[in-house]
BAMAR-737111 format. One record per residue: x, y, z of N, C-alpha, C, O, CB in turn; residue number from 1; residue in one letter. Coordinates in pm, whole numbers, padded with zeros to 5 digits. Glycine has a CB too. Example, Ala and Ser with C-alpha at 12.3 -4.5 7.8 and 13.67 -1.06 7.14 Angstrom:
<atoms>
<<01319,-00569,00780>,<01230,-00450,00780>,<01320,-00330,00780>,<01424,-00332,00846>,<01131,-00447,00905>,1,a> <<01285,-00225,00708>,<01367,-00106,00714>,<01290,00003,00787>,<01341,00114,00804>,<01408,-00060,00572>,2,s> 
</atoms>
This chain:
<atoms>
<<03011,04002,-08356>,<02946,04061,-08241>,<02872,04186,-08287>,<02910,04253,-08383>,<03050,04094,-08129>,1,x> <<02781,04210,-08227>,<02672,04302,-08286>,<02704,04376,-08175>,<02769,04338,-08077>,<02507,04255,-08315>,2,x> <<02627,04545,-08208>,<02667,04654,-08111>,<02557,04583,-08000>,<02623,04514,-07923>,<02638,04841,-08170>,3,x> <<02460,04580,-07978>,<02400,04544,-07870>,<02473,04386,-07776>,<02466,04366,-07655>,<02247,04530,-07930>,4,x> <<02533,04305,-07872>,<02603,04271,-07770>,<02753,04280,-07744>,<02824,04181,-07726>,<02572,04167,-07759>,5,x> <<02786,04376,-07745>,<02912,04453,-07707>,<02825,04516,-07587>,<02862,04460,-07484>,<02990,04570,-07836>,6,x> <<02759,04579,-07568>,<02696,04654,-07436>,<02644,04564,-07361>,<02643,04594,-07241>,<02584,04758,-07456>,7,x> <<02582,04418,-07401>,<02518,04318,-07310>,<02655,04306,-07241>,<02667,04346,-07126>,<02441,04169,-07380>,8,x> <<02781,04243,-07321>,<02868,04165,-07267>,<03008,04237,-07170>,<03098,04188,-07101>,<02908,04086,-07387>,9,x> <<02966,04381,-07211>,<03011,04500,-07109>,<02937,04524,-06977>,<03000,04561,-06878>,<03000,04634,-07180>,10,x> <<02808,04503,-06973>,<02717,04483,-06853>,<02760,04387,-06761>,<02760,04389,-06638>,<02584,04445,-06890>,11,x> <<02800,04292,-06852>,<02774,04141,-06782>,<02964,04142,-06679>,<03002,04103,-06568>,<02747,03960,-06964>,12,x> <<03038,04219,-06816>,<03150,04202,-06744>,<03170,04259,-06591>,<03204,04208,-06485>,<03241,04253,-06826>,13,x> <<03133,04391,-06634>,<03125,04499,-06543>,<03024,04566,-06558>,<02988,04659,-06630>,<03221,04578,-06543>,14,x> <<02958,04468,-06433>,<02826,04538,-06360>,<02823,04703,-06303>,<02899,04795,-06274>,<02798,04446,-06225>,15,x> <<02707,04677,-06307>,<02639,04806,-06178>,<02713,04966,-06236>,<02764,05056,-06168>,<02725,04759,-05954>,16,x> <<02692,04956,-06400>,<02762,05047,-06489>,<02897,05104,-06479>,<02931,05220,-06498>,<02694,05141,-06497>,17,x> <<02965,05004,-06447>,<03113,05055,-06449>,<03154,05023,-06611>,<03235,05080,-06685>,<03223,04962,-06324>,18,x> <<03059,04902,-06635>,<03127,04914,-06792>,<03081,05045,-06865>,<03160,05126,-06913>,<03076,04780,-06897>,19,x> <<02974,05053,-06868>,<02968,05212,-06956>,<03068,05325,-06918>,<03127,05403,-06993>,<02819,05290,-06930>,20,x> <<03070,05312,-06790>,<03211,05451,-06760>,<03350,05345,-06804>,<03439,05430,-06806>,<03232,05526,-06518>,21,x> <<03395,05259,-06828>,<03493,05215,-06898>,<03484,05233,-07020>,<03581,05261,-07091>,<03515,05108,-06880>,22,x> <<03341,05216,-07069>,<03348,05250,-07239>,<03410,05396,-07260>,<03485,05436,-07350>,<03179,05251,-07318>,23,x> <<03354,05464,-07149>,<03370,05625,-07207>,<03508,05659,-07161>,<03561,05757,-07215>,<03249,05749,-07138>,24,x> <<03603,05568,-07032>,<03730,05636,-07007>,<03822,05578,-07033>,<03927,05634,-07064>,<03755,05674,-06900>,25,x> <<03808,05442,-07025>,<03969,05393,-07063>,<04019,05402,-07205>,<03956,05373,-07306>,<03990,05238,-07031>,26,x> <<04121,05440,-07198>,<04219,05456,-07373>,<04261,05345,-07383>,<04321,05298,-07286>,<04367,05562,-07399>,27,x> <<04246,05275,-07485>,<04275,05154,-07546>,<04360,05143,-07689>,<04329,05125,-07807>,<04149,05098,-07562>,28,x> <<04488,05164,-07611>,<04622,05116,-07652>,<04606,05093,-07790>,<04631,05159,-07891>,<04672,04990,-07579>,29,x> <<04549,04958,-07764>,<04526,04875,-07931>,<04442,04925,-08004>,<04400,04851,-08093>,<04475,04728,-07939>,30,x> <<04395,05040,-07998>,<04269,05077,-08064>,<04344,05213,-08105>,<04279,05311,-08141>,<04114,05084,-07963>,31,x> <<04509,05214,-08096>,<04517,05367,-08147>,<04466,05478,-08046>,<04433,05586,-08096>,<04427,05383,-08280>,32,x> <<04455,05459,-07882>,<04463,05564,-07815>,<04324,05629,-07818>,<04300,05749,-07808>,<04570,05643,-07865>,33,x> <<04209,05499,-07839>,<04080,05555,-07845>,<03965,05436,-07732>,<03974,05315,-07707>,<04037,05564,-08036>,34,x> <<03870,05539,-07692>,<03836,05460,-07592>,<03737,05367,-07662>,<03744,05349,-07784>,<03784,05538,-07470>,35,x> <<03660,05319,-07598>,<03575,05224,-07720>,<03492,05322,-07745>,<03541,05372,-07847>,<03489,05070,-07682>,36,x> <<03390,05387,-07717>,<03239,05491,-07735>,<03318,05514,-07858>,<03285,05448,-07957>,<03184,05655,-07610>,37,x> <<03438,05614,-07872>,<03543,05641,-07960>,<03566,05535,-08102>,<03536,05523,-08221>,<03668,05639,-07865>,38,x> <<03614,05495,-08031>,<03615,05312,-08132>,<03494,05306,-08172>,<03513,05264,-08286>,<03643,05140,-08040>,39,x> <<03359,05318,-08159>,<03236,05235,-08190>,<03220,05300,-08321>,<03216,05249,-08433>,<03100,05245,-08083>,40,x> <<03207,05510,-08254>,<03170,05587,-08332>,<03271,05583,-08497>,<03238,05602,-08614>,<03169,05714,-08243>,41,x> <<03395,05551,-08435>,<03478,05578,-08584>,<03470,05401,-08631>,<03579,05357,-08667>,<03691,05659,-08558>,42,x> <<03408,05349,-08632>,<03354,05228,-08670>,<03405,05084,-08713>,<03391,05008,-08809>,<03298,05261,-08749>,43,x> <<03502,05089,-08535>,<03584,04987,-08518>,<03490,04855,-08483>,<03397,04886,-08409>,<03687,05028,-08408>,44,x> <<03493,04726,-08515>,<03402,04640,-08496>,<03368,04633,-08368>,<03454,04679,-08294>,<03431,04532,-08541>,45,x> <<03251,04582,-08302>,<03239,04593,-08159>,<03331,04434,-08102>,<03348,04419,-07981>,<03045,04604,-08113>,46,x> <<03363,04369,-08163>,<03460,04245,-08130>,<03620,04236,-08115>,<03704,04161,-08065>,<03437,04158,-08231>,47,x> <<03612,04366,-08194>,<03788,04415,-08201>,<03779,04497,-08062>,<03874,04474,-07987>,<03849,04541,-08367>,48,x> <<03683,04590,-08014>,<03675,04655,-07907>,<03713,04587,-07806>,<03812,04609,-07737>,<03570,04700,-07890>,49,x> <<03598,04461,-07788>,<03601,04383,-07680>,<03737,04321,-07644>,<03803,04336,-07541>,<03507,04287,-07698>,50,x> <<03767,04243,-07762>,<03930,04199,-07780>,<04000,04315,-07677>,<04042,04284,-07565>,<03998,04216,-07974>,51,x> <<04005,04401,-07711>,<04107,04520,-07664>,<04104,04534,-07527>,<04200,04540,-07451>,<04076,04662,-07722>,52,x> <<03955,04539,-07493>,<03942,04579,-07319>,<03941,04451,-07269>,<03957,04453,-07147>,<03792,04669,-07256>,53,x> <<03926,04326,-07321>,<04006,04221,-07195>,<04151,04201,-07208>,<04225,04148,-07124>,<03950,04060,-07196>,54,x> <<04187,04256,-07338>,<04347,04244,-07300>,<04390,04405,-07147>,<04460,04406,-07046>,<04461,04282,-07514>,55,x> <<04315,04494,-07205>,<04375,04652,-07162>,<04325,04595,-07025>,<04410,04628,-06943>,<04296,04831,-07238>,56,x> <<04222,04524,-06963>,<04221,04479,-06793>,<04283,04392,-06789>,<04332,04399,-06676>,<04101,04439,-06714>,57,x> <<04330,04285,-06845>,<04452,04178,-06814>,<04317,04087,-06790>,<04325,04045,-06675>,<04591,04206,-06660>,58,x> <<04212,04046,-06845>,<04112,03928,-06854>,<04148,03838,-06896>,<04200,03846,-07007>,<04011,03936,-06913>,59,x> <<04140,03728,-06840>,<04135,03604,-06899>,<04116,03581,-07030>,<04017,03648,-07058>,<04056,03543,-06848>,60,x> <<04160,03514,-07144>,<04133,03528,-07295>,<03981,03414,-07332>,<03913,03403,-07433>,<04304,03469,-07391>,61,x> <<03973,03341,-07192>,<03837,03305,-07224>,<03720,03427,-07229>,<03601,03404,-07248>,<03799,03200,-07119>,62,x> <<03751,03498,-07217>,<03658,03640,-07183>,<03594,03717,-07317>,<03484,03772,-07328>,<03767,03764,-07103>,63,x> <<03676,03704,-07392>,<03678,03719,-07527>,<03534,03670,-07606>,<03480,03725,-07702>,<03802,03640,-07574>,64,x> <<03493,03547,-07532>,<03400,03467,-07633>,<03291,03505,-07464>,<03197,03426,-07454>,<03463,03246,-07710>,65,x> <<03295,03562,-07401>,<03181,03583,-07260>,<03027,03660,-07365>,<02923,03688,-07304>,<03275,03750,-07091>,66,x> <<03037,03681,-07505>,<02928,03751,-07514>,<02846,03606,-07608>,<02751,03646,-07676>,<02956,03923,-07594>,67,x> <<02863,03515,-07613>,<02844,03340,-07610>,<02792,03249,-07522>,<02747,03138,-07549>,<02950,03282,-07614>,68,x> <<02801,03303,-07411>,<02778,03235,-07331>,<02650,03282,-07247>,<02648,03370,-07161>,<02889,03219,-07275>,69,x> <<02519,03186,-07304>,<02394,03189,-07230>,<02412,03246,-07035>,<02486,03208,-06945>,<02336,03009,-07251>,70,x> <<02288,03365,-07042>,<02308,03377,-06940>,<02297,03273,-06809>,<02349,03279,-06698>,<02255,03463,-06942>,71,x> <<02188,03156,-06881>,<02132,03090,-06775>,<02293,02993,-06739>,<02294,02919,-06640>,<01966,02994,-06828>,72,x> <<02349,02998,-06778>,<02500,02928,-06779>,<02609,02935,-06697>,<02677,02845,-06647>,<02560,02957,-06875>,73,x> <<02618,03106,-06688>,<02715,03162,-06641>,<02742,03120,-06480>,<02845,03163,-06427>,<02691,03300,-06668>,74,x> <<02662,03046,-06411>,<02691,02982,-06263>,<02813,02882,-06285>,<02908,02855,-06211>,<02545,02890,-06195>,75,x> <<02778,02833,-06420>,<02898,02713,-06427>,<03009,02752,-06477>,<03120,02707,-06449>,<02869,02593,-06508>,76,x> <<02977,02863,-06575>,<03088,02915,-06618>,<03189,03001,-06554>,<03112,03097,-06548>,<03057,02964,-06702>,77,x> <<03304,03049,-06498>,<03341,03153,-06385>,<03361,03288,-06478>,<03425,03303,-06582>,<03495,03107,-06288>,78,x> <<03282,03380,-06399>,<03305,03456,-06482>,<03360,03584,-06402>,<03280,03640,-06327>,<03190,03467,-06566>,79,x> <<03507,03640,-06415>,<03553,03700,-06328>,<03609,03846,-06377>,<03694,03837,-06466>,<03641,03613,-06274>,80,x> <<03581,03966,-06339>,<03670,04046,-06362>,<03823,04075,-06287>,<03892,04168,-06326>,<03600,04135,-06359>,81,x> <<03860,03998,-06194>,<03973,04030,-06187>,<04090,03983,-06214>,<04120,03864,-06220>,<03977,04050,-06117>,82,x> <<04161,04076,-06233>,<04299,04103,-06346>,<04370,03994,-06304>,<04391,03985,-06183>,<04404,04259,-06335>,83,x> <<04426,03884,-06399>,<04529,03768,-06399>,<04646,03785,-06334>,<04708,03691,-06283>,<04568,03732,-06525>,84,x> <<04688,03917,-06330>,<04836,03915,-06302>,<04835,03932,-06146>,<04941,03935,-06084>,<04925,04040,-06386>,85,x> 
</atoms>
């Protein structure tokens, strides 16, 4: 995953820029207590990131591979942010 699509597939997750304020606030556990912006800068892969924040929202593990999936697609595909549990 390339940095630009780590930010596509943060858009896509969470619209209407909540993913960018997730990049910058949530602490991510698996990342050693760093948020991703954090993670990017100390030059954690942007795929290990992603990994982290659909586990740290409780996402579906198909979610994981959401930066794969053509946009023109995503009608068929469900693509949901809310938490499994």
């Amino acid at each position: 995953m390339k940095h630009t699509e780590f930010w596509a597939v943060l858009d896509r997750a969470f619209p209407d820029g909540r993913g960018r304020a997730l990049a910058q606030d949530l602490v991510l556990v698996d990342l050693g207590n760093l948020t991703a912006q954090e993670a990017l800068t100390a030059g954690v892969a942007p795929i290990e990131i992603w990994k982290a924040i659909v586990a740290a929202m409780d996402l579906p593990q198909s979610h994981v591979y959401l930066h794969r999936v053509d946009p023109k697609d995503l009608a068929k595909w469900q693509v949901s942010v809310t938490p499994t549990r």
